[in-house]
N, C-alpha and C positions, 0 to 999 in steps of 0.2 A: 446261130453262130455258137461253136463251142468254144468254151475256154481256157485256154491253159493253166495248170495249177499256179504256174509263176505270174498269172495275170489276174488272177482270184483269186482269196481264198473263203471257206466257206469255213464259220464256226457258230458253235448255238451255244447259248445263254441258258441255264437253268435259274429262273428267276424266282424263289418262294416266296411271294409277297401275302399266301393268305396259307391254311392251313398245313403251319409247317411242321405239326409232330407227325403227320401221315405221309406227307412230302419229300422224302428220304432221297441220302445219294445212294441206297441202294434201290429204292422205287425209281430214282433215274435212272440203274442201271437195267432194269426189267422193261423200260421203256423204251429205252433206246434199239438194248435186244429187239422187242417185240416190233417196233417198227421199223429195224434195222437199219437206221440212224447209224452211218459209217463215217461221218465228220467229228472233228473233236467240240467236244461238249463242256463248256467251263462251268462252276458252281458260283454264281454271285454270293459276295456274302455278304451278312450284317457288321453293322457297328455299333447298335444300340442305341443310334440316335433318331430310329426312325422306325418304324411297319415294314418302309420298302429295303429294300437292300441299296448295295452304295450306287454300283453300276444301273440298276435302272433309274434311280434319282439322276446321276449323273446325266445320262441319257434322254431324262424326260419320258420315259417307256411307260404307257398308260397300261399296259396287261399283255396278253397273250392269246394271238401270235404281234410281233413286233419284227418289223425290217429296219434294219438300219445298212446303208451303202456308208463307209469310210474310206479317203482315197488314202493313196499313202503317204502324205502327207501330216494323215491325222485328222482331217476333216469331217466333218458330216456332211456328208451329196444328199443324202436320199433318206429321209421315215417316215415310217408308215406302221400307222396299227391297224390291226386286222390283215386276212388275207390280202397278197398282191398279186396279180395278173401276171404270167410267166412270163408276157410279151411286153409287158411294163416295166417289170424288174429287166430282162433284156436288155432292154433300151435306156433304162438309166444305168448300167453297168456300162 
């Protein structure tokens, strides 16, 4: 099943929870290019109360890669760390 943009949307998380002088928004930006990453891409950021940044505290996000399904509601349906199965993400969407 495909999705319509108005029934999904798809954005990624830049999360730097470990070495963050190498970790740059512009090494994001060379990454995204390089793997041609065409969804918008947000920067979590710190507060200084913590290693992790706010959004993945928030979130509970153990590392990377991370899924999170949110309905529109605001909800959390769905996480998962590490890879998910394309036919698993599917089927909870």
């Amino acid at each position: 099943h495909a999705f319509d943009r108005d029934e999904v949307v798809v954005l990624g998380l830049h999360t730097v929870f470990e070495h963050h002088a190498v970790i740059t928004r512009e090494a994001l930006a060379v990454f995204m290019s390089e793997y041609r990453i065409a969804f918008p891409v947000g920067i979590d950021r710190h507060d200084g109360e913590d290693a992790l940044p706010v959004t993945m505290r928030r979130y509970n996000l153990r590392g990377t890669p991370s899924t999170i399904l949110i309905d529109r509601a605001g909800m959390v349906r769905f996480s998962a760390f590490g890879t998910v199965d394309e036919l698993v993400l599917g089927a909870q969407i």
